[in-house]
C-alpha positions as CSV (number, residue, x, y, z in Angstrom):
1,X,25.0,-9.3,93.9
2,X,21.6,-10.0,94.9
3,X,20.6,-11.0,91.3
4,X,18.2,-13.8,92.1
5,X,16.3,-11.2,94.4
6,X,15.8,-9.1,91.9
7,X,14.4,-11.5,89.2
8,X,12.0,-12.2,92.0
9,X,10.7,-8.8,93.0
10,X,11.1,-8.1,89.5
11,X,8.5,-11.0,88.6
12,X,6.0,-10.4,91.7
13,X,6.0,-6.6,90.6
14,X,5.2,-7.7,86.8
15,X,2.3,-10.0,88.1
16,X,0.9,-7.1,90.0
17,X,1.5,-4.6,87.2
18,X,-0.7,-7.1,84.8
19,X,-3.8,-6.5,86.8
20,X,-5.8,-3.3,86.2
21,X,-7.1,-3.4,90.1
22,X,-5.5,-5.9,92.9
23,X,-6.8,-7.1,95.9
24,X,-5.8,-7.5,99.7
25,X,-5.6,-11.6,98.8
26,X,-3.0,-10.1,95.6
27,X,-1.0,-8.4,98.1
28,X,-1.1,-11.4,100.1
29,X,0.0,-13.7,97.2
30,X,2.5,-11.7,96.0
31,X,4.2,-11.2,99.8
32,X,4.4,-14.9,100.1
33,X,6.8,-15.4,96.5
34,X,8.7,-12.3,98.4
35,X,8.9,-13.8,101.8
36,X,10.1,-17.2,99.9
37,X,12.5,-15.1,97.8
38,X,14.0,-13.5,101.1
39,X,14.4,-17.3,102.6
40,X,16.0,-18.4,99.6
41,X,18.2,-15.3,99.8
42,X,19.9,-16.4,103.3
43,X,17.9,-13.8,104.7
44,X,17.0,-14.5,108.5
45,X,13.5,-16.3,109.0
46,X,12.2,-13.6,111.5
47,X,13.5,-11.0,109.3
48,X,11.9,-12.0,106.3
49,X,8.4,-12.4,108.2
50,X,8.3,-9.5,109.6
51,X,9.4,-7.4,106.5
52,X,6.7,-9.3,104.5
53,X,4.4,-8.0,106.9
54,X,5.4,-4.7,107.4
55,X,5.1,-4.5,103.4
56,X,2.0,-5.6,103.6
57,X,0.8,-3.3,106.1
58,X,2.1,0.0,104.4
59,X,0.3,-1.8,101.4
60,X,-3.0,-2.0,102.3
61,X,-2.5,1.4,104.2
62,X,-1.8,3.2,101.1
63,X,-4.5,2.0,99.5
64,X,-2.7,-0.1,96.8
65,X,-6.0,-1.9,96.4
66,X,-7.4,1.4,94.7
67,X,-4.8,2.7,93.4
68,X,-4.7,3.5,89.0
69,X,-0.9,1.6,89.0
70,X,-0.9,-0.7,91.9
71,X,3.0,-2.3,90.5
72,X,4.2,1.2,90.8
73,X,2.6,1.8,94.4
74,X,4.1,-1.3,95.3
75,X,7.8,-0.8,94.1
76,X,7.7,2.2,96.1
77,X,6.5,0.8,99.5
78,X,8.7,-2.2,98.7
79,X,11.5,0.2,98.1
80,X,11.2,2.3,101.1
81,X,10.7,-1.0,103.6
82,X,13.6,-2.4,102.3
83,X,15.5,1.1,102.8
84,X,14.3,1.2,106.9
85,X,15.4,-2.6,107.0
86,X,19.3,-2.2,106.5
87,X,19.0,2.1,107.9
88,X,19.6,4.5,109.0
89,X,22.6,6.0,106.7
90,X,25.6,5.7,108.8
91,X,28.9,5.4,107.0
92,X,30.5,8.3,109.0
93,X,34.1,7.8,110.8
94,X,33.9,9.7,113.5
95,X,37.2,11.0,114.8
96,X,38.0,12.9,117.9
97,X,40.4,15.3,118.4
98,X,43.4,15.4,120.0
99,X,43.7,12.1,118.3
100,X,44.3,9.5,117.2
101,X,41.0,8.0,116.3
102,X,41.3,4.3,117.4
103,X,39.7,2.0,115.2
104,X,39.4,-1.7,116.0
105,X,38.5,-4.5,113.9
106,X,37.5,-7.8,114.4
107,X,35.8,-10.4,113.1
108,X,36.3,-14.3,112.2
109,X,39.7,-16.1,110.4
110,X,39.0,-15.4,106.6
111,X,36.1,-12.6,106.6
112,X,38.8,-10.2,104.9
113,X,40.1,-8.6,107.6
114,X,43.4,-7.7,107.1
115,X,42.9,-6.6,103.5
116,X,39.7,-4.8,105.0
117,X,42.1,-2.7,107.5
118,X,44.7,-2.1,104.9
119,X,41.5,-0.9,102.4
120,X,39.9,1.3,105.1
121,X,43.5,2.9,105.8
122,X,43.6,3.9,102.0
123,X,39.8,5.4,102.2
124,X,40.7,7.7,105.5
125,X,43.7,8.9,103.9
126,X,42.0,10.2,100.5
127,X,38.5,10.5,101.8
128,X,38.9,12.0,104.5
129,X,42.7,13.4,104.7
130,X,43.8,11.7,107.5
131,X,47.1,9.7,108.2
132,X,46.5,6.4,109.3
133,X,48.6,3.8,111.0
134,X,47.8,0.0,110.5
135,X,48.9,-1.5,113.8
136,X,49.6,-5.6,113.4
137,X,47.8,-7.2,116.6
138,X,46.9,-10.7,114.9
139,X,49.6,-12.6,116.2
140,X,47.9,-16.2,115.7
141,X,47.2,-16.4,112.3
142,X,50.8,-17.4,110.1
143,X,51.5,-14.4,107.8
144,X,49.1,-12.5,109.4
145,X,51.7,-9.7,110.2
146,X,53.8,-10.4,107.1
147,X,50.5,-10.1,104.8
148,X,49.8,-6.3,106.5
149,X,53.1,-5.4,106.1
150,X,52.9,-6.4,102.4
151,X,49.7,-3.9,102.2
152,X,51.1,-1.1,104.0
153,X,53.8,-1.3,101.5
154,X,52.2,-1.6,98.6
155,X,49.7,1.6,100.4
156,X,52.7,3.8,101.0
157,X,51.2,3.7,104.6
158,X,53.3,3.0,108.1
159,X,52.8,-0.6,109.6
160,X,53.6,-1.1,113.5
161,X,54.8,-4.4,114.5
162,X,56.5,-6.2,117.2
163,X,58.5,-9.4,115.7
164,X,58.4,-12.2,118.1
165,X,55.9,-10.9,120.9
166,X,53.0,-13.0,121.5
167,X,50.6,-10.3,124.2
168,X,48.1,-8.5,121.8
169,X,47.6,-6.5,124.5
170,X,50.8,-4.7,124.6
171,X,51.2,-4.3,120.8
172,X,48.1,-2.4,120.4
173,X,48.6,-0.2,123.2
174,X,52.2,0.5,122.0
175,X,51.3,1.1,118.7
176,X,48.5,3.5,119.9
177,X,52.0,5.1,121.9
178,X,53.8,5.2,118.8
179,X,50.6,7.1,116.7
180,X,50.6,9.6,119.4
181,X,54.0,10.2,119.7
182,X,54.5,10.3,115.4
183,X,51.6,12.4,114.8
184,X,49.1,10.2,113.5
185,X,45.4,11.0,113.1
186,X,44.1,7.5,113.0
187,X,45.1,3.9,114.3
188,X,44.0,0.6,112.9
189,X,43.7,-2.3,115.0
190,X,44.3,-5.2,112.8
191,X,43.0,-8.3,115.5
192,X,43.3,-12.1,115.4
193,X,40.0,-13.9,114.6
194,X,39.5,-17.8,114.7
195,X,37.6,-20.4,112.2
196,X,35.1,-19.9,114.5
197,X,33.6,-17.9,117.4
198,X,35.6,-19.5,120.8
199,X,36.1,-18.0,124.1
200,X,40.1,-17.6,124.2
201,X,39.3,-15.2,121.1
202,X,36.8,-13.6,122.7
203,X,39.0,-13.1,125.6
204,X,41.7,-11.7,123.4
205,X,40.0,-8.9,122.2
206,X,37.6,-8.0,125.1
207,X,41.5,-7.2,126.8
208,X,42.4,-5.8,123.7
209,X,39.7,-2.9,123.7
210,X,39.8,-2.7,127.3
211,X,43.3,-1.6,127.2
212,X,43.3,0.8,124.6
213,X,39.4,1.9,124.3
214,X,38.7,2.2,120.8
215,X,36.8,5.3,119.3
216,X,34.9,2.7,116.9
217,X,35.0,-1.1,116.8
218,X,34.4,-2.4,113.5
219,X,33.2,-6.1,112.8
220,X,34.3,-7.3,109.3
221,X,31.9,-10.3,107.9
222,X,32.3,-12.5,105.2
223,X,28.4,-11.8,103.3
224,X,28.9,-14.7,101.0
225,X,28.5,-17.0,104.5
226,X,24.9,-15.7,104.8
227,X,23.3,-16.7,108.4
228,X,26.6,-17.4,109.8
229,X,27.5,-13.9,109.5
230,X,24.7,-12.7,111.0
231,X,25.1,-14.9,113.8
232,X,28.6,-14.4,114.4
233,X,27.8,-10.6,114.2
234,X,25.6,-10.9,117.2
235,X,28.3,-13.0,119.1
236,X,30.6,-10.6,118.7
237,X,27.9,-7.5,119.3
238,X,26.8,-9.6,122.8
239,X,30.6,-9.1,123.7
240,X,32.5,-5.7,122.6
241,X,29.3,-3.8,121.7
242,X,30.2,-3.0,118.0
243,X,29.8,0.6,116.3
244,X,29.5,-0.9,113.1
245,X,29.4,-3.6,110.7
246,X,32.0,-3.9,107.3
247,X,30.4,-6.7,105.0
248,X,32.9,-8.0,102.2
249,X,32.7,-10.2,98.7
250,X,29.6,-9.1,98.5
251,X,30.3,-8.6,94.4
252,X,30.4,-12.1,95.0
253,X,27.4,-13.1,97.0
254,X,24.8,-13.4,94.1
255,X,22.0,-13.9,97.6
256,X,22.6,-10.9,100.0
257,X,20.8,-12.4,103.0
258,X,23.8,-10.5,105.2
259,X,22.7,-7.3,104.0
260,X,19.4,-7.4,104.2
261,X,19.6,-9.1,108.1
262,X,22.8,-8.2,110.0
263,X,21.2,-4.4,110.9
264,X,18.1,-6.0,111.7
265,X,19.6,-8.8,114.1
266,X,22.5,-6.9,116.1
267,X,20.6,-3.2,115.6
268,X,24.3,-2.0,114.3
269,X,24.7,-0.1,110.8
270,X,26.4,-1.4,108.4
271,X,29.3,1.1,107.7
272,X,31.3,-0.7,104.9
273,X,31.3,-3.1,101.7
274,X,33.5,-4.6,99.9
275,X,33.2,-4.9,96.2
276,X,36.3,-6.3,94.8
277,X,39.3,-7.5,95.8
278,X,41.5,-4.1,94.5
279,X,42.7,-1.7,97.4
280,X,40.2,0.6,96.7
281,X,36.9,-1.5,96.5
282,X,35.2,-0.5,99.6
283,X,31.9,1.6,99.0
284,X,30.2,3.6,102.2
285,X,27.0,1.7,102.4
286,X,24.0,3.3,101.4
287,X,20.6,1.7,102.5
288,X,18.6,3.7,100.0
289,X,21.2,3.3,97.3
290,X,21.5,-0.9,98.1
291,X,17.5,-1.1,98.4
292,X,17.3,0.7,94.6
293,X,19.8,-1.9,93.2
294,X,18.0,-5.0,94.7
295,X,14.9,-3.7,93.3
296,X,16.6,-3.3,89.6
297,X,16.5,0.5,89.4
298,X,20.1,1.0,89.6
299,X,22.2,3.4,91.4
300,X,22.9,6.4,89.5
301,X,24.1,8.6,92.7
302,X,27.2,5.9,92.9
303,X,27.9,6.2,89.5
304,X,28.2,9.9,89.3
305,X,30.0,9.7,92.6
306,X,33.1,7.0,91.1
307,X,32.6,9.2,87.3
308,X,33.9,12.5,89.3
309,X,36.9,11.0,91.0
310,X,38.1,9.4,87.5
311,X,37.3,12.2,84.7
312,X,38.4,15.7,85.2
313,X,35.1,18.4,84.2
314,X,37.6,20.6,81.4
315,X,38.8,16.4,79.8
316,X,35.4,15.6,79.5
317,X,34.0,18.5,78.3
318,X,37.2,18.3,75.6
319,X,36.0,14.5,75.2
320,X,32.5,15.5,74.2
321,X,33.2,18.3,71.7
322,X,35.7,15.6,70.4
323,X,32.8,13.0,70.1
324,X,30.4,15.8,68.6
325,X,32.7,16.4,65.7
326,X,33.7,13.0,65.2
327,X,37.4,13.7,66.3
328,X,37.5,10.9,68.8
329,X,40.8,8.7,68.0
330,X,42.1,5.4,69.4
331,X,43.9,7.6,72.8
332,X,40.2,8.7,73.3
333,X,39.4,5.8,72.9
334,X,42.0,4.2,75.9
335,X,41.7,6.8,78.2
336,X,38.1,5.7,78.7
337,X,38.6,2.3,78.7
338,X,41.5,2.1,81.3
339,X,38.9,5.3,83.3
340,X,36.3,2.8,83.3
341,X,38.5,-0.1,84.5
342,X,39.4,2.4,87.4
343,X,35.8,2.4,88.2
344,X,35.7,-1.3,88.9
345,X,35.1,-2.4,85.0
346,X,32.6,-2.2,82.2
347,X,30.3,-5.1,83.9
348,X,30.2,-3.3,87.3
349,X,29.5,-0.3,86.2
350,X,26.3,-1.4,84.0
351,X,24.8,-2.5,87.1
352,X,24.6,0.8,88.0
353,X,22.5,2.0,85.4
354,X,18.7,1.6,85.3
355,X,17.0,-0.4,82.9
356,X,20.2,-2.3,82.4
357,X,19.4,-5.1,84.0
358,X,18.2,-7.3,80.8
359,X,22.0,-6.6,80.0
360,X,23.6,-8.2,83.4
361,X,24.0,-11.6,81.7
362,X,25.7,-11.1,79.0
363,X,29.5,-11.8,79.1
364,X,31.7,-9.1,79.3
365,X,34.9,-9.9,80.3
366,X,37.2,-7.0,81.2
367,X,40.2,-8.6,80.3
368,X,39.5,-8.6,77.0
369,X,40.4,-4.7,77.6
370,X,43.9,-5.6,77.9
371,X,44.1,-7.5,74.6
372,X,42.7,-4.3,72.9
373,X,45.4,-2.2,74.2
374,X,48.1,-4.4,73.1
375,X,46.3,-3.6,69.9
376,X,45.9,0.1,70.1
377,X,49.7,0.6,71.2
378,X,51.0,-1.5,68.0
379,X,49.3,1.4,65.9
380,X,51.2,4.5,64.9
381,X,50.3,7.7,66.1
382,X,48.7,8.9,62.9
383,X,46.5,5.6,63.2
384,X,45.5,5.9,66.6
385,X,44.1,9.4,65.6
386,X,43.2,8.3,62.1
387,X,42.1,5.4,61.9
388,X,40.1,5.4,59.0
389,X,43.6,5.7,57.0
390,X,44.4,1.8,58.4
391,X,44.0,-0.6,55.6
392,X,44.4,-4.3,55.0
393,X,48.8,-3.9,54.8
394,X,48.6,-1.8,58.6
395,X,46.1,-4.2,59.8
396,X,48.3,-7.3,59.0
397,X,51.1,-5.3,60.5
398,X,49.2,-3.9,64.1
399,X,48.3,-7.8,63.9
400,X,52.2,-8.8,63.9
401,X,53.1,-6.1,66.5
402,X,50.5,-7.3,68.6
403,X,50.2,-11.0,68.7
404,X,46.9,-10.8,67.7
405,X,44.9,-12.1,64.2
406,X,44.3,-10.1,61.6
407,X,40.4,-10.1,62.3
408,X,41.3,-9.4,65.7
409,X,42.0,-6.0,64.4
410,X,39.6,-5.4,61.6
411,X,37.3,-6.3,64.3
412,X,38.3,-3.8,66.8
413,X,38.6,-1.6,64.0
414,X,35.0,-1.9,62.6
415,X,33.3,-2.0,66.3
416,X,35.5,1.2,67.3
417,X,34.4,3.4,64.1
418,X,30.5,2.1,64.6
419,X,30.9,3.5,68.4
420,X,32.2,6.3,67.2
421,X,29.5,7.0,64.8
422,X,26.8,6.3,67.6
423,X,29.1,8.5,70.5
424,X,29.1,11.4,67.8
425,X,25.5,11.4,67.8
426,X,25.0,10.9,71.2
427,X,27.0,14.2,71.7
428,X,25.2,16.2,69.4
429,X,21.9,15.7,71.3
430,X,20.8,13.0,69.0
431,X,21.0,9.8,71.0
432,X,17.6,10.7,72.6
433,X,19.4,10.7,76.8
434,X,19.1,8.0,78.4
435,X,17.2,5.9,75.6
436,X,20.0,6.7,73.1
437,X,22.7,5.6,75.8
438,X,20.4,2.4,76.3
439,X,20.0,1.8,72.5
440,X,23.8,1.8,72.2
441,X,24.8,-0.4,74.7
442,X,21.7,-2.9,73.5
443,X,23.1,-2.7,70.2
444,X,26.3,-4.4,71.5
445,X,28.6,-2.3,69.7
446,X,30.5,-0.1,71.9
447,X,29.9,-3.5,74.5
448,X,31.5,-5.5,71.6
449,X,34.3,-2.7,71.6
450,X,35.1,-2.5,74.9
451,X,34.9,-6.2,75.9
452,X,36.2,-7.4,73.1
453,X,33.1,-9.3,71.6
454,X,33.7,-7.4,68.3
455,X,36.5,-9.4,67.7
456,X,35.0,-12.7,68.7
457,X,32.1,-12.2,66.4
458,X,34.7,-11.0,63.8
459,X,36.3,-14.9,63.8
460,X,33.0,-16.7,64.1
461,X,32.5,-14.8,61.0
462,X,35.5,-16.0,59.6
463,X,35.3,-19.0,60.4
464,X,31.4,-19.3,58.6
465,X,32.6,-18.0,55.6
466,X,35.9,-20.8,55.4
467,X,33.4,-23.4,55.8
468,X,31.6,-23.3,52.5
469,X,35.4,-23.1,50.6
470,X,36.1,-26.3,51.8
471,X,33.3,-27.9,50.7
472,X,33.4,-26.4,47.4
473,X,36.7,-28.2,47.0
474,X,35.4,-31.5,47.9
475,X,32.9,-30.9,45.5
């Protein structure tokens, strides 16, 4: 997300950076390439202005014309404007008690809604220990119940319906009857939307929250529709008077005007995002956090935040000793992996890191991850702790077991032992912190090991050295 932004704030800070003093007209220059980059961006035209100009201000305020590092002055101002713009934090649920909490959404035909209420059931119940119900009120869209019910299965979590009833109004209020009565904490509206913002909709779910008052009326948006979001946000805002906005696909919205204008236009926080399209990609938003990663620098806080839910403190401290004495086998090896894939995959979670963003072009594909498994469980168990005992006769048969090619596996095999090498002395203090981690992952081994490159490089190699044979023989 918001990857040509950055190259653009990235390349106005570098200008700036290049110049031992700057002036006013600098600042000037440089806000124009921003307030272009915002435009191209999807981000809304008054926004853009006026954040250009606030940035600007603050600028010339702070003295950035006198300053020893102007660049650095200026990614900080730039930083914290861009923090105010989609702020204050606000990702809290708040629930009352006696329950239940009534939680409405709403929002437009194909924004992600019902997945959206089945994925903020799942976060209430392990975020917050609280037993949701998913209530199924959209009854215009075909499947629409069908396609919740399919989620609340698939959740473990209770769906309310009512086969064959057309009034949205007297589903939601006796599913709000039914949480009551069963001991529920929460309830979640699941509402019919439309291609498009029309009055009968409107209608719909005006009498909808009328009836059953909702705690917290949530609008879910589809970012990768820019402006129209926005604007359909302030529809709906105009009408229900929203607690909150959900913004999802925005893994897939290489722009991120939404972000960066929905707060802005309708004044609402944006509560939510959706990062994937597994159960359990939705993120609390974090202006701060979102205003780092436009800006290149990475969001350490949410990596450290998804590392603690997947590894267990006494594993990874056994992991590192293992690493430190060069223990670390093929399971070791796994366990990350399939950790890391819980974490939304090796690609995602480089974003994350600072100073990784020379890396956020290079392919790799996460599904290559699957392929090395098929390889690792072909291996015996004293190979898969061993594995420099593996040569060329267990390759050929870990290749047979597995499907794959012979060099499939030497491949994996080299790239795993040349990771293990650099993760020993990582461990042992000597990988230098964060450089050494950076050095690694620049090096493209462990990548090549975890996304499978290794392999690919490993036929290309092959297929170099075939070459000159068969012209030898022409010869």
């Amino acid at each position: 997300m918001f990857d040509a932004l950055t190259d653009k704030f990235n390349s106005v800070f570098k200008s700036l950076s290049g110049r031992g003093r700057i002036t006013e007209s600098n600042v000037s220059d440089a806000m124009r390439e921003v307030r272009k980059a915002l435009l191209e961006a999807d981000v809304n035209y008054k926004v853009a202005k006026q954040f250009c100009k606030d940035v600007k201000d603050a600028a010339i305020g702070a003295e950035v014309v006198k300053s020893l590092h102007p660049g650095q002055v200026m990614v900080k101002i730039v930083n914290d404007q861009l923090t105010q713009l989609m702020g204050p934090v606000d990702s809290k649920i708040y629930y009352v008690a006696p329950g239940p909490t009534v939680v409405m959404m709403a929002g437009l035909q194909g924004s992600g809604k019902t997945t959206t209420a089945g994925k903020l059931a799942k976060y209430i119940r392990e975020k917050n220990a609280k037993k949701p119900l998913l209530v199924a009120v959209d009854l215009q869209r075909p499947a629409a119940i069908e396609q919740l019910c399919t989620l609340g299965d698939q959740l473990g979590i209770e769906v309310y319906k009512e086969d064959g009833i057309k009034d949205a109004v007297r589903v939601a209020r006796n599913g709000v009857k039914h949480a009551k009565k069963n001991g529920y904490d929460v309830v979640i509206l699941d509402t019919a939307g439309r291609l498009h913002v029309d009055a009968e909709m409107m209608d719909e779910i005006a009498n909808v929250a009328k009836a059953v008052t909702p705690h917290q009326i949530y609008l879910v948006c589809d970012a990768m529709t820019g402006q129209d979001a926005v604007n359909s946000a302030k529809e709906f805002n105009d009408r229900l008077e929203l607690d909150g906005v959900i913004l999802t696909k925005l893994d897939g919205d290489a722009r991120g005007g939404a972000a960066l204008s929905v707060k802005a236009v309708t004044g609402k926080p944006i509560k939510f995002i959706g990062v994937g399209e597994k159960l359990d990609n939705i993120e609390e938003f974090h202006p701060d956090r979102m205003a780092s990663r436009i800006l290149g620098m990475g969001d350490v806080v949410t990596l450290v935040e998804k590392a603690q839910e997947q590894f267990d403190e006494e594993q990874a401290q056994k992991m590192q000793t293992k690493m430190a004495k060069g223990t670390f086998g093929f399971d070791d090896f796994l366990k990350q992996m399939q950790s890391l894939k819980k974490m939304g995959g090796f690609s995602s979670m480089l974003k994350l890191l600072p100073g990784m963003g020379a890396l956020k072009d290079m392919d790799f594909d996460d599904r290559e991850i699957n392929k090395i498994e098929g390889i690792v469980h072909s291996m015996t168990k004293a190979e898969r702790t061993q594995p420099d005992i593996i040569d060329a006769s267990r390759r050929r048969r870990i290749a047979r077991g597995s499907g794959r090619d012979v060099q499939d596996v030497a491949g994996l095999i080299k790239t795993f032992k040349r990771s293990r090498d650099m993760m020993k002395m990582m461990a042992a203090g000597g990988g230098g912190g964060m450089g050494g981690l950076k050095n690694m992952f620049s090096g493209g081994d462990m990548m090549n090991a975890m996304a499978g490159g290794g392999m690919k490089k490993q036929k290309q190699r092959s297929k170099r050295k075939r070459t000159p044979r068969k012209k030898n023989k022409r010869r």
